[in-house]
Backbone as CSV, one residue per row, in Angstrom:
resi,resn,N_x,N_y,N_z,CA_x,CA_y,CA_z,C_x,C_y,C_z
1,UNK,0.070,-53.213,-28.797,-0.946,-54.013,-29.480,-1.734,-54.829,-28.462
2,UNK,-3.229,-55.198,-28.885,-3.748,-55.767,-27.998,-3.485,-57.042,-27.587
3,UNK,-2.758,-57.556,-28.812,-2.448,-59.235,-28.859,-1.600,-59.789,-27.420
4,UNK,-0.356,-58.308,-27.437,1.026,-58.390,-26.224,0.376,-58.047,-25.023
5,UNK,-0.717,-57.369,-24.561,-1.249,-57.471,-23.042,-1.509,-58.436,-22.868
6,UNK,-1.429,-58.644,-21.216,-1.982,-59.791,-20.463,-2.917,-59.927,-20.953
7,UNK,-3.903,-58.850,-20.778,-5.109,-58.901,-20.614,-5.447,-58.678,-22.104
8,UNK,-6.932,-60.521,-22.353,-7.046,-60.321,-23.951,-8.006,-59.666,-24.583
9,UNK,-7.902,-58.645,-25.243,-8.365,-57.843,-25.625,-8.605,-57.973,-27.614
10,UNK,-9.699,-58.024,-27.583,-9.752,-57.794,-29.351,-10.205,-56.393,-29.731
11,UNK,-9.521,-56.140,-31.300,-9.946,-55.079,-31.882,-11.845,-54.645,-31.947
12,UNK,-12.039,-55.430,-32.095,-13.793,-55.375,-31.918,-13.949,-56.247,-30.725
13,UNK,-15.694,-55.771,-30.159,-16.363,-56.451,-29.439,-16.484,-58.339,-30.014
14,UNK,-16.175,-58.704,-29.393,-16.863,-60.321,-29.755,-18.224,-60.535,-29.201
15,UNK,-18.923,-61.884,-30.418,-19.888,-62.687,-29.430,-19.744,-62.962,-28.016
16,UNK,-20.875,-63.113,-27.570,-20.712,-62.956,-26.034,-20.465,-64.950,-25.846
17,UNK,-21.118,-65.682,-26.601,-20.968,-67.253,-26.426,-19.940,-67.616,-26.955
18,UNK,-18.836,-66.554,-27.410,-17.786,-67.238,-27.904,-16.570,-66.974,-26.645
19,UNK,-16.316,-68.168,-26.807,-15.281,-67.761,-25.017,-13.630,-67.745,-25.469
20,UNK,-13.461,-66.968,-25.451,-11.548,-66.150,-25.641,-10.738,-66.268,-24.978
21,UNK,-11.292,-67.100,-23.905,-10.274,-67.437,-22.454,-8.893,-68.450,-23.340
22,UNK,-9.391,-69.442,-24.323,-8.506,-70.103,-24.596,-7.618,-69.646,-25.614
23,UNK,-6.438,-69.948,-25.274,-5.300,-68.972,-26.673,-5.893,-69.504,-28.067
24,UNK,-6.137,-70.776,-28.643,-6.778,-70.784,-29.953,-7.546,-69.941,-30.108
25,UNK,-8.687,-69.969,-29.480,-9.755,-69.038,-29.927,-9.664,-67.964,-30.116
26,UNK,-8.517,-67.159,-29.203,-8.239,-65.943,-28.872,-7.776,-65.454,-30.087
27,UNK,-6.250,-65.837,-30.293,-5.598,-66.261,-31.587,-6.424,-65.600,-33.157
28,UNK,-7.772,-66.918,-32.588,-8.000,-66.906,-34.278,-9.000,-66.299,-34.419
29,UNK,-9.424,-65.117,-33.485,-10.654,-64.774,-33.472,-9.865,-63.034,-33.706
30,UNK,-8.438,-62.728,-33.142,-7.833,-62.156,-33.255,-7.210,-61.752,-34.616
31,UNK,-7.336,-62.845,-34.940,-6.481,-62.696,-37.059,-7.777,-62.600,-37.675
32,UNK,-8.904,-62.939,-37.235,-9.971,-62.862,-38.209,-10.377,-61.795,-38.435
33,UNK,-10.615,-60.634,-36.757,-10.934,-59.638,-37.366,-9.892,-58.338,-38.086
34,UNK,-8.778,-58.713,-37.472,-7.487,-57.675,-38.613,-7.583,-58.207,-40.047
35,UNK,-8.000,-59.625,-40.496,-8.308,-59.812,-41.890,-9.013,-58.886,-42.299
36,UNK,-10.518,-59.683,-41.251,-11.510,-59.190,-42.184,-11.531,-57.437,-42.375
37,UNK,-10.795,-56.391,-41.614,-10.769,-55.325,-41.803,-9.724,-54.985,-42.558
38,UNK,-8.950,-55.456,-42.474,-7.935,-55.460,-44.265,-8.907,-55.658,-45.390
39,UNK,-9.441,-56.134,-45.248,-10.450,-56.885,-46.761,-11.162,-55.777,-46.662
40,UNK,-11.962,-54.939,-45.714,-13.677,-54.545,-45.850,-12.442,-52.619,-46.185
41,UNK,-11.663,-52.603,-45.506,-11.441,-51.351,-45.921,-10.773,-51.196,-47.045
42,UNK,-9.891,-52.238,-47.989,-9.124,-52.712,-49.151,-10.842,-53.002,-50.295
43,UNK,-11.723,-53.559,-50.108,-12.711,-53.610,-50.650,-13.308,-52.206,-50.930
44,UNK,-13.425,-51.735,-49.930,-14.331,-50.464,-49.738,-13.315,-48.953,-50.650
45,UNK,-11.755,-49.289,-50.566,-11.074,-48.182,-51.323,-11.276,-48.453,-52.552
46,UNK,-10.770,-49.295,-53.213,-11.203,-50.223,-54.642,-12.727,-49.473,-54.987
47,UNK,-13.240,-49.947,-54.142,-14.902,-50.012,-54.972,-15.022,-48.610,-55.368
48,UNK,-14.824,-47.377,-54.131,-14.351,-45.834,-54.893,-13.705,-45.311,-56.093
49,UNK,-12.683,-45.810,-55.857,-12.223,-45.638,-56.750,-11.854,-46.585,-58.173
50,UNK,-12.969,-47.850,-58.458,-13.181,-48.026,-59.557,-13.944,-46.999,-60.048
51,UNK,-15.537,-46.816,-59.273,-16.530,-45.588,-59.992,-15.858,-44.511,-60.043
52,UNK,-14.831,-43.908,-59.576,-14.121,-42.655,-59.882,-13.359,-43.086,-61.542
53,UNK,-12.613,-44.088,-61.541,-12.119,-44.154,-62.996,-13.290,-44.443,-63.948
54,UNK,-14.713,-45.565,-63.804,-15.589,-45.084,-64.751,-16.079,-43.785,-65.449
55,UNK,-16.511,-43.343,-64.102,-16.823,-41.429,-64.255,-15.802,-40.641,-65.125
56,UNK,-14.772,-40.988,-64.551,-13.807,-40.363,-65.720,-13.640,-41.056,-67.296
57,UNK,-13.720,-41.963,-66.890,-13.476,-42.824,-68.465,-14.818,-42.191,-69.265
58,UNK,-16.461,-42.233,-68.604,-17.180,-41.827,-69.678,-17.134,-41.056,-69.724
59,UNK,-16.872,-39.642,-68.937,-16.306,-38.263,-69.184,-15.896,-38.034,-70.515
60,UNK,-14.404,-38.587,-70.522,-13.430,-38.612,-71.794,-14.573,-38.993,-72.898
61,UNK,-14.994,-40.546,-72.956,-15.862,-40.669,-73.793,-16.691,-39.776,-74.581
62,UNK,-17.610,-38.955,-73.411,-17.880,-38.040,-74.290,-17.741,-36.547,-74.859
63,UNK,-16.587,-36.427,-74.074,-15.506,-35.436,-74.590,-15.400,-35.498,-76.243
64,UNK,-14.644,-37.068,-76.347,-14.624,-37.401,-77.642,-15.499,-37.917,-78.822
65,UNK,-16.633,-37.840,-77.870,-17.740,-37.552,-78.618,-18.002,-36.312,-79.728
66,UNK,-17.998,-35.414,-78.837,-18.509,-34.176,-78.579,-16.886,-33.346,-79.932
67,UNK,-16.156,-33.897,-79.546,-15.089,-33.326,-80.786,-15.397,-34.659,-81.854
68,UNK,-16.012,-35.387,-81.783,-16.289,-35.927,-83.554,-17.381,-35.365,-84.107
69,UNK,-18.279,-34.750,-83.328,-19.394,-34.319,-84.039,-19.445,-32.751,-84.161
70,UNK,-18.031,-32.637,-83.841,-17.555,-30.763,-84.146,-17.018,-30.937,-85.613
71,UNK,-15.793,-32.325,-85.806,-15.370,-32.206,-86.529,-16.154,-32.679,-87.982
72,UNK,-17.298,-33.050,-87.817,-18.582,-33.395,-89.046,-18.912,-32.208,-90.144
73,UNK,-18.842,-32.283,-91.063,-18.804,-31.092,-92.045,-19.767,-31.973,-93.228
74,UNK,-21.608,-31.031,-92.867,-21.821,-32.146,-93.286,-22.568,-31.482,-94.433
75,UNK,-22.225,-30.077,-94.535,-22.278,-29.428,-96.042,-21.376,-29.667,-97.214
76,UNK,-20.536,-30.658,-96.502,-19.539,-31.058,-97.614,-19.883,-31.708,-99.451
77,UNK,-20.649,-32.016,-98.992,-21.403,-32.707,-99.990,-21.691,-31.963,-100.959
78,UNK,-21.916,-30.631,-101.043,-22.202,-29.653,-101.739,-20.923,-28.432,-102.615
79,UNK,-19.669,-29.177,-102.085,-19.018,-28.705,-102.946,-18.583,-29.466,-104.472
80,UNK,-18.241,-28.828,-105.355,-17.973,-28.996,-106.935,-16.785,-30.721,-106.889
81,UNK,-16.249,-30.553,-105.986,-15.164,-31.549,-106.439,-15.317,-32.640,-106.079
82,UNK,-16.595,-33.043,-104.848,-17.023,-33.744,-104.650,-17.499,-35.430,-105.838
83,UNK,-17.121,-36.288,-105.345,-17.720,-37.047,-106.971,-19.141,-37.581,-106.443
84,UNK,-19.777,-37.672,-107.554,-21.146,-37.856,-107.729,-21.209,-39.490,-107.960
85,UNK,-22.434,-40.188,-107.538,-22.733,-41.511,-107.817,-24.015,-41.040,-108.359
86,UNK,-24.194,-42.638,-109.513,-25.581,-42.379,-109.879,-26.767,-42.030,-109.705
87,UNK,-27.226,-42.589,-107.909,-28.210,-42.407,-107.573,-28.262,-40.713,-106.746
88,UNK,-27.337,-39.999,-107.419,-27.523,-38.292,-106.900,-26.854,-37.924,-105.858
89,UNK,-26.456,-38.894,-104.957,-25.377,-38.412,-103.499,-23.865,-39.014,-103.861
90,UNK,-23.457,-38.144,-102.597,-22.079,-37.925,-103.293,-21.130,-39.152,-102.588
91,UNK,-20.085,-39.366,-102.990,-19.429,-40.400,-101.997,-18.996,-40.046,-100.704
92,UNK,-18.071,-38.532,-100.504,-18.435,-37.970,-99.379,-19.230,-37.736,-98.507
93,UNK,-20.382,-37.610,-99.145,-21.662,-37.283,-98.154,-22.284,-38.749,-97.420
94,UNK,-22.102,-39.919,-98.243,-21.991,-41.479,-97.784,-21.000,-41.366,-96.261
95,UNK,-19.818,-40.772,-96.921,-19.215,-41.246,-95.613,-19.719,-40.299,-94.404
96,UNK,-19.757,-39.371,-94.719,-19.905,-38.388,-93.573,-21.128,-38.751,-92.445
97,UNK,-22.080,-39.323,-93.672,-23.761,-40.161,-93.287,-23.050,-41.254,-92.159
98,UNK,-21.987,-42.272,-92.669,-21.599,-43.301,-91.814,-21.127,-42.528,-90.465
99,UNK,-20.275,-41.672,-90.644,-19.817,-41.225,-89.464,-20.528,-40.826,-88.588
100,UNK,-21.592,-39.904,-89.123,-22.654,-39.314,-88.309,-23.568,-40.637,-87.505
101,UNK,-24.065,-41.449,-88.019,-24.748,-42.520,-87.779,-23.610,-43.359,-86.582
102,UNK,-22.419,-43.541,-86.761,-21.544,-44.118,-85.754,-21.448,-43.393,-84.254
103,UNK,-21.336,-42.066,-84.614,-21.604,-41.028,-83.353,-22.727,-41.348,-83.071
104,UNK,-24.039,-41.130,-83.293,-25.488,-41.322,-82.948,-25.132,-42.537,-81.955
105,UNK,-24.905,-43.720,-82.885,-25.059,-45.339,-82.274,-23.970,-45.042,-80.571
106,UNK,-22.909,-44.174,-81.091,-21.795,-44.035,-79.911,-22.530,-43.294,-78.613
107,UNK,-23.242,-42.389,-79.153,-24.062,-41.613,-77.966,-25.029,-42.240,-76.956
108,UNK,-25.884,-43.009,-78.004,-26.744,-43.977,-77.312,-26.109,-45.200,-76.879
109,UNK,-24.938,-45.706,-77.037,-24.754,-46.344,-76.193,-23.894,-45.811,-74.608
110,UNK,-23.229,-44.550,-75.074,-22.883,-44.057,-73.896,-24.179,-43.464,-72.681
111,UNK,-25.452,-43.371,-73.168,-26.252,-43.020,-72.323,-26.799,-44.400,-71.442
112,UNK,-26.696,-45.304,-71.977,-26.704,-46.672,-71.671,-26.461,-47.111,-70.701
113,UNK,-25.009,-46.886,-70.950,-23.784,-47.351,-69.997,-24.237,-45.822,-68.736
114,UNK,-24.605,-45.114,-69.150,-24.822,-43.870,-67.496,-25.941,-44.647,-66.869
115,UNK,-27.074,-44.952,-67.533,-28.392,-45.286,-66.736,-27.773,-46.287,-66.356
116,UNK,-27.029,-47.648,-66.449,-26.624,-48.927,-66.130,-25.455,-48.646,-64.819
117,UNK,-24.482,-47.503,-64.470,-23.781,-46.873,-64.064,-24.602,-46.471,-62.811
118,UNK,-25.892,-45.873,-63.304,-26.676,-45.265,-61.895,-27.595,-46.334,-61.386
119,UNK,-27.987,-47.517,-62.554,-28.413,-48.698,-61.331,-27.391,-49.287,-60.391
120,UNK,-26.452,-49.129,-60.822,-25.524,-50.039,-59.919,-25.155,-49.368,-58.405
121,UNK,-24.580,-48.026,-59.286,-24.041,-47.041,-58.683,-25.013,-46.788,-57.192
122,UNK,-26.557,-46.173,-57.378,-27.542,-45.707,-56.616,-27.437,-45.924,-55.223
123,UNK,-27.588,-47.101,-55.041,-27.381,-47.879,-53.790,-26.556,-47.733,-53.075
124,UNK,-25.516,-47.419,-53.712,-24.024,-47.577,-53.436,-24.001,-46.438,-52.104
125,UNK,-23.938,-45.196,-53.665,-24.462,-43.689,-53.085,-24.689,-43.663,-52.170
126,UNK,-25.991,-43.897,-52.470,-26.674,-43.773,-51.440,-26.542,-44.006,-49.841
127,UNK,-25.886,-45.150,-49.909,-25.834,-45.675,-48.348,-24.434,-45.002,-48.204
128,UNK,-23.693,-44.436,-48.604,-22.468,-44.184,-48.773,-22.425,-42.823,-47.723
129,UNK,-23.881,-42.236,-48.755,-24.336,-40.693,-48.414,-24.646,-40.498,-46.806
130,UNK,-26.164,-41.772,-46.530,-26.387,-42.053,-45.398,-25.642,-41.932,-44.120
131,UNK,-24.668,-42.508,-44.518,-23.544,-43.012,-43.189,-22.598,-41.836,-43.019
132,UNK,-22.181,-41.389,-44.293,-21.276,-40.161,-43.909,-22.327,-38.577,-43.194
133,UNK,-23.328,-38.516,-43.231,-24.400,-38.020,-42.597,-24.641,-38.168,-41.440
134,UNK,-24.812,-39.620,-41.386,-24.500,-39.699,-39.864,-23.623,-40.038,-38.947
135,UNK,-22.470,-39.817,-39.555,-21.336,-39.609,-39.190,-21.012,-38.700,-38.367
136,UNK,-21.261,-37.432,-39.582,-20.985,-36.384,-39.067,-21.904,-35.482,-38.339
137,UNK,-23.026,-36.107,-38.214,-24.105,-35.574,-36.523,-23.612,-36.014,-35.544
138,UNK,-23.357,-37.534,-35.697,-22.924,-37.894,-34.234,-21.550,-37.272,-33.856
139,UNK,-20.663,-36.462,-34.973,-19.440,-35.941,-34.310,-19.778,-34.656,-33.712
140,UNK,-20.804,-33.944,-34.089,-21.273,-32.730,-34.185,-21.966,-32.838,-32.621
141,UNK,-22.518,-33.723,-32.618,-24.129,-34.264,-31.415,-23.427,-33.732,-30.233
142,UNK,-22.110,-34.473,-29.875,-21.758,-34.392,-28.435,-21.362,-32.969,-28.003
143,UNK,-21.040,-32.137,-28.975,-20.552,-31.054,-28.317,-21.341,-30.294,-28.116
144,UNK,-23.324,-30.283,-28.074,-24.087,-29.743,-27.710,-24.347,-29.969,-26.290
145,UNK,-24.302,-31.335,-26.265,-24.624,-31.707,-24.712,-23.489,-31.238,-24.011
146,UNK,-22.107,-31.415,-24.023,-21.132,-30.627,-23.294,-21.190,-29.402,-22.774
147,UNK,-22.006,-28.675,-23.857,-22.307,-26.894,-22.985,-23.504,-27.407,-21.953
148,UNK,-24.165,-28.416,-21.964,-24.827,-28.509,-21.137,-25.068,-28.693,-19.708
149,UNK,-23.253,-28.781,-19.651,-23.419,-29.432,-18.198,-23.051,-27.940,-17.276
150,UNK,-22.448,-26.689,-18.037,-22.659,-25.791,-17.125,-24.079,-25.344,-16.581
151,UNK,-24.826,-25.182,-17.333,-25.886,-24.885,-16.732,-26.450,-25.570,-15.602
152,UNK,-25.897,-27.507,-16.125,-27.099,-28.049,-15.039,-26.052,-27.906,-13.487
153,UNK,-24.679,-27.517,-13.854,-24.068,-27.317,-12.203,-24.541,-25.808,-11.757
154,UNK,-25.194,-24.999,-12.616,-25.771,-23.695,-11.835,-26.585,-23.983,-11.228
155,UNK,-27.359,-24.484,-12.075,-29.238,-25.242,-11.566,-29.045,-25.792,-10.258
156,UNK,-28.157,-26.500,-9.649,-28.000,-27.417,-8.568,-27.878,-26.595,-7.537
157,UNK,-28.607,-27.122,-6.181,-28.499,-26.433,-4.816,-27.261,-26.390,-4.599
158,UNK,-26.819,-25.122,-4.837,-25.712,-24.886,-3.949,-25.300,-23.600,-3.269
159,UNK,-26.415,-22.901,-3.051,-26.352,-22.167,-2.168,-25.768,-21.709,-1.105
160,UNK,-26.275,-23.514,-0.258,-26.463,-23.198,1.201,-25.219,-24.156,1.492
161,UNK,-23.814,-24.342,-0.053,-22.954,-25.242,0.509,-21.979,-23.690,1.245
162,UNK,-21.004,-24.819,1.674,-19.394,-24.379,2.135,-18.600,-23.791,0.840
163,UNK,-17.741,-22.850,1.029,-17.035,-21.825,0.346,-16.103,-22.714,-0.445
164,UNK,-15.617,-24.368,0.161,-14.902,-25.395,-0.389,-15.706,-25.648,-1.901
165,UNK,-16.823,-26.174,-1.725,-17.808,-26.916,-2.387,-18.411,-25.725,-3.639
166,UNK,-18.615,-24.526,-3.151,-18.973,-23.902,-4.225,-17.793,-23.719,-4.866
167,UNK,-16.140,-23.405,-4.209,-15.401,-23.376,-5.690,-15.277,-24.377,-6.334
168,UNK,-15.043,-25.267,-5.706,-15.320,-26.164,-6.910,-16.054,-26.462,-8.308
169,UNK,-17.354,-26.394,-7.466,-18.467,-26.186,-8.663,-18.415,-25.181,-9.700
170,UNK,-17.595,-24.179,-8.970,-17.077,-23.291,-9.653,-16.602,-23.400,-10.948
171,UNK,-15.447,-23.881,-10.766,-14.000,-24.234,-11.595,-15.132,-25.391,-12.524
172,UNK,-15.845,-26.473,-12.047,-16.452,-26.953,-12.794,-17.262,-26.025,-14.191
173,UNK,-18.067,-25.634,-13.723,-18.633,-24.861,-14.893,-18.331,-23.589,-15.360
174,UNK,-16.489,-23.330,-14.931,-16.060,-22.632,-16.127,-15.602,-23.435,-17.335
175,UNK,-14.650,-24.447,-16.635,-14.303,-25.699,-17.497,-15.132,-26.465,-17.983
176,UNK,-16.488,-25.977,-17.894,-17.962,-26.701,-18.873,-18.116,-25.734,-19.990
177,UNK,-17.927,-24.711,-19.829,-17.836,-23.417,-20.614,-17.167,-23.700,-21.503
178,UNK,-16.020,-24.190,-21.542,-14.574,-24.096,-22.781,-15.156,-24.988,-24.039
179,UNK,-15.210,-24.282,-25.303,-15.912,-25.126,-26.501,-15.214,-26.985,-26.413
180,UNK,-16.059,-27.937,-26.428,-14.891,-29.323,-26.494,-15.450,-29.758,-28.359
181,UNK,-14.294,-29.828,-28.994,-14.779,-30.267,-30.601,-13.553,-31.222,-30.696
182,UNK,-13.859,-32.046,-31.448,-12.549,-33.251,-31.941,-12.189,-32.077,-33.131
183,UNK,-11.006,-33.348,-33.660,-10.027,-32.200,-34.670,-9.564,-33.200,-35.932
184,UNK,-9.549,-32.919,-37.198,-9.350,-33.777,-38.104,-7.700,-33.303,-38.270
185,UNK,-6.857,-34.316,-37.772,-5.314,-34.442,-37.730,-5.213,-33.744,-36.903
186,UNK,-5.496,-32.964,-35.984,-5.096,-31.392,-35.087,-4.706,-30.152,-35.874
187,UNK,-5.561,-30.944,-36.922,-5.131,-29.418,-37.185,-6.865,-28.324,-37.203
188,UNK,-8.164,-28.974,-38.295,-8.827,-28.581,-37.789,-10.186,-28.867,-37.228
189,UNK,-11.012,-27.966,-36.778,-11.916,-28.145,-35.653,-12.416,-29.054,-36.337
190,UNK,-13.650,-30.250,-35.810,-14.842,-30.933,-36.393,-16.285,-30.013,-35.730
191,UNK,-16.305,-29.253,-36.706,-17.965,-28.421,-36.120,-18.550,-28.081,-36.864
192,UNK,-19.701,-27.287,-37.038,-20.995,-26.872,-37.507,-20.170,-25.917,-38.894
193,UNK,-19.360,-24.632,-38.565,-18.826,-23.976,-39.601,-17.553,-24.266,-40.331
194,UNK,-16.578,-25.724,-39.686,-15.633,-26.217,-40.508,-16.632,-27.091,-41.516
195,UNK,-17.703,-27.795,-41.278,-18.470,-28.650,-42.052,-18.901,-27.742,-43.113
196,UNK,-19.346,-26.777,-43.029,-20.266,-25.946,-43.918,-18.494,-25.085,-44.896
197,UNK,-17.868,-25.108,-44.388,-17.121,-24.648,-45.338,-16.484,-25.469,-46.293
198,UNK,-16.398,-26.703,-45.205,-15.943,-27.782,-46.074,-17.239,-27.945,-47.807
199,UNK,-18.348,-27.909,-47.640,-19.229,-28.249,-48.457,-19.049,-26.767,-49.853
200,UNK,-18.952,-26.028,-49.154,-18.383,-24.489,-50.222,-17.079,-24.706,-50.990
201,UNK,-15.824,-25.574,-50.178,-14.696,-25.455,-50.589,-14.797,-26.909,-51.457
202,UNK,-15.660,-27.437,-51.465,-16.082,-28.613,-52.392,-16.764,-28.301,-53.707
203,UNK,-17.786,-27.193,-53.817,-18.521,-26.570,-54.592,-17.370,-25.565,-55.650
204,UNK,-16.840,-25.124,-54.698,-15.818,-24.337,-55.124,-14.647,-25.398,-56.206
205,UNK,-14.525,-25.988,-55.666,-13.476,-26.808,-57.057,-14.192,-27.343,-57.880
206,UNK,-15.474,-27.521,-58.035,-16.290,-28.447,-58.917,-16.646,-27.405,-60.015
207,UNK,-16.517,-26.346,-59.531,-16.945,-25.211,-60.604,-15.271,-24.592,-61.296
208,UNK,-14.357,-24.679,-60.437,-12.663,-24.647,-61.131,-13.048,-25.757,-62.246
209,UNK,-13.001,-27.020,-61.732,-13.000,-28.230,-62.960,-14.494,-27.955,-63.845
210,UNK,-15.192,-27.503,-63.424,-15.856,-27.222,-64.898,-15.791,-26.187,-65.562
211,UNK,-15.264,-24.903,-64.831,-14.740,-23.845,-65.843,-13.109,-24.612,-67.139
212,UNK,-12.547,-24.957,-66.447,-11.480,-25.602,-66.725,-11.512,-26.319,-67.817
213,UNK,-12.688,-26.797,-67.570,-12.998,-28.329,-68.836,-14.093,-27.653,-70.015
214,UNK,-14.814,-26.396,-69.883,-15.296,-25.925,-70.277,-14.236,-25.014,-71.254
215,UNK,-13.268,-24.720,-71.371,-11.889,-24.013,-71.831,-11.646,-24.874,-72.985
């Protein structure tokens, strides 16, 4: 840990006018930021996964929507055993009217709650979207410039070196050659066609859960 070296070291960069030489400061400048990154990444899981249980909650919602207004039978009214009120409709057909009218009111307010869901939500998204975007260029970015450096040790005078000096350069730009990619756990690559499969094997379950839910 950085706290047990000599040398004091914080998890983040500090202000440059804030001076760390002294153990208080060090200390408390030290607990502030393991707080505050307890909090921002404890904040930041929460906030996911509240909108994941909304999404699902209005899901269900109108799941059960969608089976009350299957179960509406609203020719009912028209059978014999039905009882009649004076003014020509039936008492059944009253209720069925209420029910229908409760679904309506239930629908529109569930569309409500989506548009109110996507003001909140939008922003969120959005910057959410942003960052994981550029995330994953800048993981992507470096391993372009890495093939780059064989070439620029060909490019370089070395002609007119010693038999020492060119192997070297040698061994250099085979070992510029070798693909360099980070690895998510070691197990796999971070690149151009693990990304793109990743986005298929995402597509791919979204269409399982809607065949699924479609059943």
């Amino acid at each position: 840990m950085p706290a047990i070296k000599r040398q004091r070291r914080l998890p983040y960069q500090q202000l440059r006018w804030l001076d760390t030489s002294s153990a208080a400061v060090y200390g408390a400048s030290y607990a502030l930021q393991c707080t505050a990154t307890f909090f921002c990444s404890f904040i930041n899981t929460h906030l996911d996964v509240f909108f994941m249980a909304v999404m699902i909650h209005v899901a269900d919602q109108f799941r059960i929507l969608a089976a009350r207004f299957a179960a509406l039978r609203l020719d009912a009214d028209c059978k014999p055993e039905s009882r009649v009120l004076q003014d020509g409709s039936s008492r059944l057909g009253e209720e069925l009217y209420r029910e229908l009218s409760l679904c309506i009111q239930n629908h529109q307010d569930l569309v409500r709650l989506v548009h109110l869901l996507d003001d909140v939500m939008s922003p969120i998204a959005m910057t959410q979207f942003v960052v994981g975007a550029v995330n994953a260029c800048m993981v992507l970015f470096p391993a372009t410039y890495a093939e780059t450096v064989s070439s620029a040790a060909y490019e370089c005078c070395w002609l007119g070196a010693d038999r020492k000096r060119r192997r070297a350069l040698l061994l250099v730009m085979c070992r510029a050659q070798r693909p360099l990619q980070l690895t998510a756990g070691k197990l796999y690559p971070i690149n151009r066609p693990t990304f793109l499969s990743l986005l298929q094997v995402t597509y791919s379950y979204y269409t399982l859960l809607q065949n699924l839910n479609s059943r």
